[in-house]
mmCIF file of the N, C-alpha and C atoms, coordinates in Angstrom:
data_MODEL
# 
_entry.id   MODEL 
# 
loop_
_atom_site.group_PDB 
_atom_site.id 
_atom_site.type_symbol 
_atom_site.label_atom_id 
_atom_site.label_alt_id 
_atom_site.label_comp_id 
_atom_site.label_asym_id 
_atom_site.label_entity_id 
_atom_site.label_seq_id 
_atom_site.pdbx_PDB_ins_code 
_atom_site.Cartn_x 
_atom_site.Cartn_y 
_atom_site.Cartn_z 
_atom_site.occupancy 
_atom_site.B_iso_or_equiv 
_atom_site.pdbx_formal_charge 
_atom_site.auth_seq_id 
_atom_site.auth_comp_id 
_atom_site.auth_asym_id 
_atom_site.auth_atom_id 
_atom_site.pdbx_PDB_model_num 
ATOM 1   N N  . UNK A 1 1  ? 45.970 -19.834 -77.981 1.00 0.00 ? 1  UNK A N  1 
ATOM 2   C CA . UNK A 1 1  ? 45.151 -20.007 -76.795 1.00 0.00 ? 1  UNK A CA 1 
ATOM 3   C C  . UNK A 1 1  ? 44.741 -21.473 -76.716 1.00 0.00 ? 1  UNK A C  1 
ATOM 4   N N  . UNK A 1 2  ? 45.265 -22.287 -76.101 1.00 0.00 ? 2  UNK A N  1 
ATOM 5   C CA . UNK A 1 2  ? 45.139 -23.777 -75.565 1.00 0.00 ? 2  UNK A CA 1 
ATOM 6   C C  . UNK A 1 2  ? 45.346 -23.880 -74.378 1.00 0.00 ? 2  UNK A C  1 
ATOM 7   N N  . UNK A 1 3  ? 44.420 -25.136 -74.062 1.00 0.00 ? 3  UNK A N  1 
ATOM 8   C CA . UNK A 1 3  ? 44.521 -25.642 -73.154 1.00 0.00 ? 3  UNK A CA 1 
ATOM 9   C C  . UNK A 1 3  ? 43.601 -24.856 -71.906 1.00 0.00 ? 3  UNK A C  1 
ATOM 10  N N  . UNK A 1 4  ? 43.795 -24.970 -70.667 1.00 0.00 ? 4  UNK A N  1 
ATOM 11  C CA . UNK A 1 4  ? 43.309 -24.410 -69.714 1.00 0.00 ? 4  UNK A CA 1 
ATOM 12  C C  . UNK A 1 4  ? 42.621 -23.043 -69.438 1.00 0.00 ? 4  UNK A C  1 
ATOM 13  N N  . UNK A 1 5  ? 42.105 -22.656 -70.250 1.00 0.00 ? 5  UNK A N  1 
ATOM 14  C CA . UNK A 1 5  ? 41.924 -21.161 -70.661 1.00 0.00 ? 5  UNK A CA 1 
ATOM 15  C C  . UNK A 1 5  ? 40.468 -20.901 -68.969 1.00 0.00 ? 5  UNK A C  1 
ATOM 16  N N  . UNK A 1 6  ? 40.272 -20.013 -68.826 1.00 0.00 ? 6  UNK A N  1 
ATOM 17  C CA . UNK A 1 6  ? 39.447 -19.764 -67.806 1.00 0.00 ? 6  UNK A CA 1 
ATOM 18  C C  . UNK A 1 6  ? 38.040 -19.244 -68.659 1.00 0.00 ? 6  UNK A C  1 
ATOM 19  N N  . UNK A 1 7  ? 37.177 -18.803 -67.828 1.00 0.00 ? 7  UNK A N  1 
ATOM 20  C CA . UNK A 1 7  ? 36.154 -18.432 -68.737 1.00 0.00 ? 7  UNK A CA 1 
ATOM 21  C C  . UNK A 1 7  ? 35.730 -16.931 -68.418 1.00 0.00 ? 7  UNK A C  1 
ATOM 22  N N  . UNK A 1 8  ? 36.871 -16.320 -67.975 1.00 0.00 ? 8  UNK A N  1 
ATOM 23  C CA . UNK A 1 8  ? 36.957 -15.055 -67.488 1.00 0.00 ? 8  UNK A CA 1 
ATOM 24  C C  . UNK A 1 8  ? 37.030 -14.144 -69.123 1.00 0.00 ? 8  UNK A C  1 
ATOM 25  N N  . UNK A 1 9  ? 36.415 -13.087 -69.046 1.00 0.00 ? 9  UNK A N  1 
ATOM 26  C CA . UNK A 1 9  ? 36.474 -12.003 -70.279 1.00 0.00 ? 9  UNK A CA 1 
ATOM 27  C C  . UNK A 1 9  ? 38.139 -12.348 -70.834 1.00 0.00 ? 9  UNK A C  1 
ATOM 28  N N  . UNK A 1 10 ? 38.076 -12.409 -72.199 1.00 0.00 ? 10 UNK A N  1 
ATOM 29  C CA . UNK A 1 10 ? 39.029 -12.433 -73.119 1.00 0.00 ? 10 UNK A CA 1 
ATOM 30  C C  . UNK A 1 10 ? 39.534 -10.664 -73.500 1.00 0.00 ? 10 UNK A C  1 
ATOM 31  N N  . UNK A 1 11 ? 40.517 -10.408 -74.222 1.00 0.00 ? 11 UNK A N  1 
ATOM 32  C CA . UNK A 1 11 ? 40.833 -9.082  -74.890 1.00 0.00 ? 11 UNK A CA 1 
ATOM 33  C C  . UNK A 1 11 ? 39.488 -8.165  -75.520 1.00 0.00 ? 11 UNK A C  1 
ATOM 34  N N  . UNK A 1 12 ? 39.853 -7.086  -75.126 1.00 0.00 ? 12 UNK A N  1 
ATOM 35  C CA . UNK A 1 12 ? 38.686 -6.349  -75.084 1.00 0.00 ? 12 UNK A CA 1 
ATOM 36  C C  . UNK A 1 12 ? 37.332 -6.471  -74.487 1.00 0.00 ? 12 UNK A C  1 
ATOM 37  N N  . UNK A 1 13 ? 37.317 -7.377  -73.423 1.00 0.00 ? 13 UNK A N  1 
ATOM 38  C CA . UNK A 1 13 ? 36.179 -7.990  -72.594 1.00 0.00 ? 13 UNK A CA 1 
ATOM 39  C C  . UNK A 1 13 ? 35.293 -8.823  -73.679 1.00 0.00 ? 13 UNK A C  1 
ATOM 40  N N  . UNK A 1 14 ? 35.562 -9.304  -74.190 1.00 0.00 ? 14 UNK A N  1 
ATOM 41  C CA . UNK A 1 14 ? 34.973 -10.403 -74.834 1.00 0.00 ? 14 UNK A CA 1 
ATOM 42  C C  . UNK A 1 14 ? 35.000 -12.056 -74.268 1.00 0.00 ? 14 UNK A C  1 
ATOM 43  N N  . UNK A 1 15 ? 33.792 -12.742 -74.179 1.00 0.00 ? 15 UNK A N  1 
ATOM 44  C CA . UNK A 1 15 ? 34.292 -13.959 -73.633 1.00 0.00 ? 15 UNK A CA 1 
ATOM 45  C C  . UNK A 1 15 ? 35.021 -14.853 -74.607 1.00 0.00 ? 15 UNK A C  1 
ATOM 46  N N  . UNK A 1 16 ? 35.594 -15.448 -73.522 1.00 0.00 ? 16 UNK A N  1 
ATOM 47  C CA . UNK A 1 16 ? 36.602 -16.268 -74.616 1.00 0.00 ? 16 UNK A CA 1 
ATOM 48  C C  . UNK A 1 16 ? 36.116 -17.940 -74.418 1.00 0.00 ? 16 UNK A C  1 
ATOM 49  N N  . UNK A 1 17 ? 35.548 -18.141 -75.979 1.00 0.00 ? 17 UNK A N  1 
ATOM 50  C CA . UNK A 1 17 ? 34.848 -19.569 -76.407 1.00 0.00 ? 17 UNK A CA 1 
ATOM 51  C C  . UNK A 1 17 ? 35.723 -20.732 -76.208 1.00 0.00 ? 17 UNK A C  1 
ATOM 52  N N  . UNK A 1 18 ? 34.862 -22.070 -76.170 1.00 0.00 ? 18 UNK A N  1 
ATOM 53  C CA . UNK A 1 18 ? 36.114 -22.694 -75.799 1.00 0.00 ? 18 UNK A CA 1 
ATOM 54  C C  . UNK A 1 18 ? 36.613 -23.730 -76.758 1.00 0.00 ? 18 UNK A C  1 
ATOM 55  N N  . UNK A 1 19 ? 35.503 -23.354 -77.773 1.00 0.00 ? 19 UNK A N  1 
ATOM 56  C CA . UNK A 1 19 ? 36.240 -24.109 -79.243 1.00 0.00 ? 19 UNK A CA 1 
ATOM 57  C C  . UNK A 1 19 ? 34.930 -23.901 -80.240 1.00 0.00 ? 19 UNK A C  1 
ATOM 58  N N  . UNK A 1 20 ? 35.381 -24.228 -81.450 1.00 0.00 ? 20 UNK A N  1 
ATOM 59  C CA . UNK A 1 20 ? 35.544 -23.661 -82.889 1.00 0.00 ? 20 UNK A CA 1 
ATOM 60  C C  . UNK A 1 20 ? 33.155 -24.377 -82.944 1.00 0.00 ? 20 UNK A C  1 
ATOM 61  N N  . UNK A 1 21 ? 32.757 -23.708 -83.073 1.00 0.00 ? 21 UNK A N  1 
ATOM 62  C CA . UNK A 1 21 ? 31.284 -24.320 -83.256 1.00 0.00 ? 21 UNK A CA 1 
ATOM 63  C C  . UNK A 1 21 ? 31.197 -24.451 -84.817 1.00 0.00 ? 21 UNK A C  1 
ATOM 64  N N  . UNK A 1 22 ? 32.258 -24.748 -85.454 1.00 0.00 ? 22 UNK A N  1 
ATOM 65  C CA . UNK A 1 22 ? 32.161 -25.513 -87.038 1.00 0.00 ? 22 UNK A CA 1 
ATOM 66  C C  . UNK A 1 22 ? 32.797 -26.642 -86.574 1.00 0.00 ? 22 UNK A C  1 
ATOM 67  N N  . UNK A 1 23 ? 33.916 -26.575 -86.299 1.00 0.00 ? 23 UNK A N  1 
ATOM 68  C CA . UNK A 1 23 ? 34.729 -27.887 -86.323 1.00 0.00 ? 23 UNK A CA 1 
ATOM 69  C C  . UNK A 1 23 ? 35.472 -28.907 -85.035 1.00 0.00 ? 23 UNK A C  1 
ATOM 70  N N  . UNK A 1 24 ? 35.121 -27.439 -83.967 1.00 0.00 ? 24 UNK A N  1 
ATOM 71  C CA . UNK A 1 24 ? 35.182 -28.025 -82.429 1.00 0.00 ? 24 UNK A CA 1 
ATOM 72  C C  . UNK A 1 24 ? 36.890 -28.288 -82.374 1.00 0.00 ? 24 UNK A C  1 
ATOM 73  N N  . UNK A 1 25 ? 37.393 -27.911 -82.651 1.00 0.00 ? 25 UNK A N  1 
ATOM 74  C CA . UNK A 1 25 ? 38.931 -27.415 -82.360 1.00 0.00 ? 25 UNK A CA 1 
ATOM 75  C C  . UNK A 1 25 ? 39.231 -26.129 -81.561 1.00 0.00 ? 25 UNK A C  1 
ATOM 76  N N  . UNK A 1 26 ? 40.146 -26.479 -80.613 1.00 0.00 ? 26 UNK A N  1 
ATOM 77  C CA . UNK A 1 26 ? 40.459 -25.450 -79.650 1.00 0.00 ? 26 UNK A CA 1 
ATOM 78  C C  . UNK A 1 26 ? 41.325 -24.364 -79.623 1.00 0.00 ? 26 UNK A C  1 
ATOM 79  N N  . UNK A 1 27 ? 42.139 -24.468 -80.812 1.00 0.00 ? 27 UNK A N  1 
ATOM 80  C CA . UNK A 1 27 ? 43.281 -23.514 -81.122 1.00 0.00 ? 27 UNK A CA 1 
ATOM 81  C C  . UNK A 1 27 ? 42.510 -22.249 -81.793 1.00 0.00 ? 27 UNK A C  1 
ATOM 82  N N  . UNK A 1 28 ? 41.860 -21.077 -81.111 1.00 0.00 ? 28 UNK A N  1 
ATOM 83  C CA . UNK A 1 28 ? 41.355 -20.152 -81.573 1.00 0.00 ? 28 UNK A CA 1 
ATOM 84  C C  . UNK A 1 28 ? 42.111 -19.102 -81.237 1.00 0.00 ? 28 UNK A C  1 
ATOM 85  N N  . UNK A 1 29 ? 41.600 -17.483 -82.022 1.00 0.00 ? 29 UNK A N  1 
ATOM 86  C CA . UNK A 1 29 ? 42.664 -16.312 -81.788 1.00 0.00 ? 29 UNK A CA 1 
ATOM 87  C C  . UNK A 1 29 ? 41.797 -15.663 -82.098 1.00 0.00 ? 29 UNK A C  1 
ATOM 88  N N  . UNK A 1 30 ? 42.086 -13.991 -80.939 1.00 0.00 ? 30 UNK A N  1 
ATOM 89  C CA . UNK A 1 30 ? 41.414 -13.037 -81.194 1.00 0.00 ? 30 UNK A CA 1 
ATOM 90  C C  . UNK A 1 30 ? 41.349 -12.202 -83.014 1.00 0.00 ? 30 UNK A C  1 
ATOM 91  N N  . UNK A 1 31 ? 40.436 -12.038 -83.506 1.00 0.00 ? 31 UNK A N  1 
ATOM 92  C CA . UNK A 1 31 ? 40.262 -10.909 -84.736 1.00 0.00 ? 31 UNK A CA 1 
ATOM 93  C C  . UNK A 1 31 ? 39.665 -9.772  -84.652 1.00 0.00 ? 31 UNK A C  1 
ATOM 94  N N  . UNK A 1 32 ? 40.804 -8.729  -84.995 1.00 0.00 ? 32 UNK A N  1 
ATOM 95  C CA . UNK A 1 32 ? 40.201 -7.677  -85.098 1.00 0.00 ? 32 UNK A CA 1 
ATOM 96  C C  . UNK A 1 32 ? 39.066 -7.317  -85.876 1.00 0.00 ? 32 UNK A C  1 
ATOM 97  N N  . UNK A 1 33 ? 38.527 -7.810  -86.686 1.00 0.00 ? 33 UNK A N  1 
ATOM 98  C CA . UNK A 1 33 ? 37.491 -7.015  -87.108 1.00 0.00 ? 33 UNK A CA 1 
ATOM 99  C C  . UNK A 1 33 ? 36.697 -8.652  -87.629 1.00 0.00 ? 33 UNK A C  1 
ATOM 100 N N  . UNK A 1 34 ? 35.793 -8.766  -87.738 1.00 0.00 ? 34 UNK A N  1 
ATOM 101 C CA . UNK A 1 34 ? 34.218 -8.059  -86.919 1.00 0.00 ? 34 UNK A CA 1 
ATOM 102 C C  . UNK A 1 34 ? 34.713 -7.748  -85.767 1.00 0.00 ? 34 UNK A C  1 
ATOM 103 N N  . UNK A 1 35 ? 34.339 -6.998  -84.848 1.00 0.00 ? 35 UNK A N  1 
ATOM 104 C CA . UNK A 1 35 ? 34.863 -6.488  -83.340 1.00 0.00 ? 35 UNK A CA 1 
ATOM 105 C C  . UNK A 1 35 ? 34.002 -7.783  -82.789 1.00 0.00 ? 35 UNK A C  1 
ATOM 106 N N  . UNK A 1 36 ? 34.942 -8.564  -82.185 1.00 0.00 ? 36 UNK A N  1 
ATOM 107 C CA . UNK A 1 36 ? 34.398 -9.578  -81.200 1.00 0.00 ? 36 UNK A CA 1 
ATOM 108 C C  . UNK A 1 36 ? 34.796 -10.981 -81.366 1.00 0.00 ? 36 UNK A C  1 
ATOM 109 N N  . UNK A 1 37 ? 35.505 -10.886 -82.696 1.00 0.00 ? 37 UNK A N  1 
ATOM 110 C CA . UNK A 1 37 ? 35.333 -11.561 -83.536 1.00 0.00 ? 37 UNK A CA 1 
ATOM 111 C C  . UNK A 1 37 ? 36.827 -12.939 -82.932 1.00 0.00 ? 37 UNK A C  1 
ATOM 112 N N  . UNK A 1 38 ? 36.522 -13.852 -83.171 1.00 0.00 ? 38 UNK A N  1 
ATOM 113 C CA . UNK A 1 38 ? 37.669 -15.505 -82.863 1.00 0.00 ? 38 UNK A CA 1 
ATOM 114 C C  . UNK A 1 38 ? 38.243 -15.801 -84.616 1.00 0.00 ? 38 UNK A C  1 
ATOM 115 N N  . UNK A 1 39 ? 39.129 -16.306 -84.428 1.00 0.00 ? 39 UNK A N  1 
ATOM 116 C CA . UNK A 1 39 ? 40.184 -17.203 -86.326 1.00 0.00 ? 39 UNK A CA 1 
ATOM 117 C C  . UNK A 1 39 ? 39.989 -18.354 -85.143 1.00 0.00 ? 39 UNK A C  1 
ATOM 118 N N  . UNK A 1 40 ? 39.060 -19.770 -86.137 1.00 0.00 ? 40 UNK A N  1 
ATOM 119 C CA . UNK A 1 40 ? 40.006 -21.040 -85.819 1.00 0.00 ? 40 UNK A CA 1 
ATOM 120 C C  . UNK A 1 40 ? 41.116 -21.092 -86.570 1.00 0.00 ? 40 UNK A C  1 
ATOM 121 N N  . UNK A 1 41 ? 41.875 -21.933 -86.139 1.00 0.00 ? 41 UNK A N  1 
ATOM 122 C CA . UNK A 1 41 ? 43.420 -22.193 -86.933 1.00 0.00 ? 41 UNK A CA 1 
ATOM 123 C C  . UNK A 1 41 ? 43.387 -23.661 -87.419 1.00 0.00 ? 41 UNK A C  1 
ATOM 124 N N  . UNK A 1 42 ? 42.543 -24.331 -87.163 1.00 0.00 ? 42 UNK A N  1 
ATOM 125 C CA . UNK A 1 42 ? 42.297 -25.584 -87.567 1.00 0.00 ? 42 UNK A CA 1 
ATOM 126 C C  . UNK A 1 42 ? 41.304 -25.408 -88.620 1.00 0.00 ? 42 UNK A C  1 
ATOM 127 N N  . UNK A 1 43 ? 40.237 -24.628 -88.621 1.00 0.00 ? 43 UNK A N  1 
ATOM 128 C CA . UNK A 1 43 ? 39.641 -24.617 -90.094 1.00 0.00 ? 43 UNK A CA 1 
ATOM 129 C C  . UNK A 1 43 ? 39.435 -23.147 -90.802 1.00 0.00 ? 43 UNK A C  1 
ATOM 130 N N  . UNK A 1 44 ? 40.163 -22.328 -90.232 1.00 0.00 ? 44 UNK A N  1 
ATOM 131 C CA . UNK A 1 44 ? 40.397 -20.854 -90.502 1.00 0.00 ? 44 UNK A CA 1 
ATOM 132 C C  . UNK A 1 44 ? 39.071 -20.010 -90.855 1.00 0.00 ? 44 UNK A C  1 
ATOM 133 N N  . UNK A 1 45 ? 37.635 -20.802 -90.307 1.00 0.00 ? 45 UNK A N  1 
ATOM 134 C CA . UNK A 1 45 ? 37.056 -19.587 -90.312 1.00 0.00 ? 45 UNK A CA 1 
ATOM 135 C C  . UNK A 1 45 ? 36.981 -18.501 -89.111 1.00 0.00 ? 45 UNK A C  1 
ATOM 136 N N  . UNK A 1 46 ? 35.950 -17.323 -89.407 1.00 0.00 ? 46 UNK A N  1 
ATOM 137 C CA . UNK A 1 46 ? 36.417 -16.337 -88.192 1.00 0.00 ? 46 UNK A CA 1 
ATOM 138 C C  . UNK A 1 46 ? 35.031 -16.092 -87.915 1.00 0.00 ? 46 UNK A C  1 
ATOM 139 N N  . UNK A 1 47 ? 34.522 -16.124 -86.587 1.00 0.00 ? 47 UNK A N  1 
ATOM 140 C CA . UNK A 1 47 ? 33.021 -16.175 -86.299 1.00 0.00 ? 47 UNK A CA 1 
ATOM 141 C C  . UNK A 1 47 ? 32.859 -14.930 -84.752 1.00 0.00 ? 47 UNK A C  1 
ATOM 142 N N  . UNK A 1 48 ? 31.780 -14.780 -84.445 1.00 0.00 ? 48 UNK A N  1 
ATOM 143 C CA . UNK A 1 48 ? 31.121 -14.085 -83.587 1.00 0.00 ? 48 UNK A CA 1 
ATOM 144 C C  . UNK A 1 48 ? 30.511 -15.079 -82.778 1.00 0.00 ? 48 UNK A C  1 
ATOM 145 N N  . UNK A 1 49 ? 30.395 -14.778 -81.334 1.00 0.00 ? 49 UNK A N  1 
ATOM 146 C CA . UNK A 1 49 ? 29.394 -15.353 -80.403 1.00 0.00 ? 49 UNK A CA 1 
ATOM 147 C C  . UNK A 1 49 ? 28.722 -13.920 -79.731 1.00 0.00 ? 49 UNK A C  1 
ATOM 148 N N  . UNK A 1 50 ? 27.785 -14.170 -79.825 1.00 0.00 ? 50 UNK A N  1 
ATOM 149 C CA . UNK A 1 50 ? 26.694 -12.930 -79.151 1.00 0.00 ? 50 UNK A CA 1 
ATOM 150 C C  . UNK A 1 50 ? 25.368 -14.082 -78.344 1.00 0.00 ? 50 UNK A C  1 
ATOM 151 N N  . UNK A 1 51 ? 24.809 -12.860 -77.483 1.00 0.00 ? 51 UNK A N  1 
ATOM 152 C CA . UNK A 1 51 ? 23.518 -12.878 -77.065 1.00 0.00 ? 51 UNK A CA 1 
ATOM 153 C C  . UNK A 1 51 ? 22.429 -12.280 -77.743 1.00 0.00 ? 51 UNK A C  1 
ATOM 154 N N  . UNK A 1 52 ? 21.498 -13.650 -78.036 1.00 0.00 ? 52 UNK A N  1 
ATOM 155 C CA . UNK A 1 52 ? 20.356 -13.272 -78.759 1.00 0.00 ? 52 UNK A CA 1 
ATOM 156 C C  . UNK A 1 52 ? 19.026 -12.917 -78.206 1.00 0.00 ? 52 UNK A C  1 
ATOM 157 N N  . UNK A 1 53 ? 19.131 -13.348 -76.388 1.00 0.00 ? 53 UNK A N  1 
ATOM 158 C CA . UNK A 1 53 ? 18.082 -12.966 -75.677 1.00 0.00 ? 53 UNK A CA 1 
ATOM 159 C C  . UNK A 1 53 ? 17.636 -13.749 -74.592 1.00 0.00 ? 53 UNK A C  1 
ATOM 160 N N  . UNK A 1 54 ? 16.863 -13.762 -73.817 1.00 0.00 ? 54 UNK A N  1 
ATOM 161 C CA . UNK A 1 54 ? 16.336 -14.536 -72.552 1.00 0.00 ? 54 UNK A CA 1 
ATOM 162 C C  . UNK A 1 54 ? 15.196 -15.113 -73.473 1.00 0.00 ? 54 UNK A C  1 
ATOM 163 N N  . UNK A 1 55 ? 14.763 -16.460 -73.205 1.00 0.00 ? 55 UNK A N  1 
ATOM 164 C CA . UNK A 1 55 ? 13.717 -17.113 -73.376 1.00 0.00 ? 55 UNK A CA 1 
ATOM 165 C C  . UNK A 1 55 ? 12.846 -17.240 -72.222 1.00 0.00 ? 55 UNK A C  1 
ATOM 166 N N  . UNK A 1 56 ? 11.920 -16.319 -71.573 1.00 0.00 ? 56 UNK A N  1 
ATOM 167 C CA . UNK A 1 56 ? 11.557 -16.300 -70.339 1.00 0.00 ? 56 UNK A CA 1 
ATOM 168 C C  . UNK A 1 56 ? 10.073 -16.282 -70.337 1.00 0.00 ? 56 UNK A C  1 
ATOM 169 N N  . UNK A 1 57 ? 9.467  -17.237 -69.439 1.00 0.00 ? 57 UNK A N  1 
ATOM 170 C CA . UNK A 1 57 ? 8.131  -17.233 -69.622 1.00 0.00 ? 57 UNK A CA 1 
ATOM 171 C C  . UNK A 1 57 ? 7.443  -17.084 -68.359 1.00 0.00 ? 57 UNK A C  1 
ATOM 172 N N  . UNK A 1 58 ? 5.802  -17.262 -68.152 1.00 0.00 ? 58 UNK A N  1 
ATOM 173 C CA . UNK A 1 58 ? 5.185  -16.795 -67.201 1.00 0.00 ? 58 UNK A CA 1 
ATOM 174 C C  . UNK A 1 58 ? 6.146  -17.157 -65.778 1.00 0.00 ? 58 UNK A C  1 
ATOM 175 N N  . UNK A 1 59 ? 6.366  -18.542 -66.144 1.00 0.00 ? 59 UNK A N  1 
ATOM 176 C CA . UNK A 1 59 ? 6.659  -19.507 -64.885 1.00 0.00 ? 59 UNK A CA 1 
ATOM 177 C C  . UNK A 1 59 ? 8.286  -18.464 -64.470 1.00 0.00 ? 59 UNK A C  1 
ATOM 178 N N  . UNK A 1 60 ? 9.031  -17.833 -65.043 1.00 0.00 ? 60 UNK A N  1 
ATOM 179 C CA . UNK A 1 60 ? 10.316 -17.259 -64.871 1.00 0.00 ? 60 UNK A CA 1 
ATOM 180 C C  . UNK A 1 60 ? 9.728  -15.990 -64.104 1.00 0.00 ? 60 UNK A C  1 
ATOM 181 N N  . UNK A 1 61 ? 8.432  -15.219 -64.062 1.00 0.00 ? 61 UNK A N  1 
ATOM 182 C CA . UNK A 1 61 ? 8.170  -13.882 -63.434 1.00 0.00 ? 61 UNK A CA 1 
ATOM 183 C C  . UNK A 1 61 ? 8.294  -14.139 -62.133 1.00 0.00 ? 61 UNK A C  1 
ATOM 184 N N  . UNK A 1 62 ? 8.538  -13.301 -61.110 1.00 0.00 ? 62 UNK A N  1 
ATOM 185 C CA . UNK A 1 62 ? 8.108  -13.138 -59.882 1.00 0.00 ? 62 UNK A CA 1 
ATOM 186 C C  . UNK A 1 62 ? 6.744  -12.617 -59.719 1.00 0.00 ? 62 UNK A C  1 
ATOM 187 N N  . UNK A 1 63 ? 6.589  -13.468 -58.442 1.00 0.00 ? 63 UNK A N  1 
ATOM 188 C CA . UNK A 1 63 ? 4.827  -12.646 -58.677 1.00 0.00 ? 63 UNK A CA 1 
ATOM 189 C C  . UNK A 1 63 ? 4.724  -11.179 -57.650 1.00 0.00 ? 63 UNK A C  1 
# 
């Protein structure tokens, strides 16, 4: 996966990152397991991106 990739859901509706947040290389690949889970190929680890939450405060409510 290089180059021009869109930022449309990846395999299995997962988004697809657009490079490695250890080493910032773009040659990544889906892994089956952790479920969700990217291989860089430039530094071969295999990581997760998730949502950890909204940071939302008074000023974000509607009144």
């Amino acid at each position: 996966m290089t180059g021009g990739r869109s930022a449309e859901p990846g395999p299995e509706g997962r988004a697809v990152p657009f490079y490695c947040p250890y080493c910032g290389d773009e040659e990544l690949t889906p892994e089956a397991e952790p479920v969700g889970a990217w291989k860089c190929q430039a530094c071969r680890r295999v990581f997760t991106v998730r949502l950890a939450g909204l940071a939302l405060t008074e000023e974000d409510e509607e009144p």
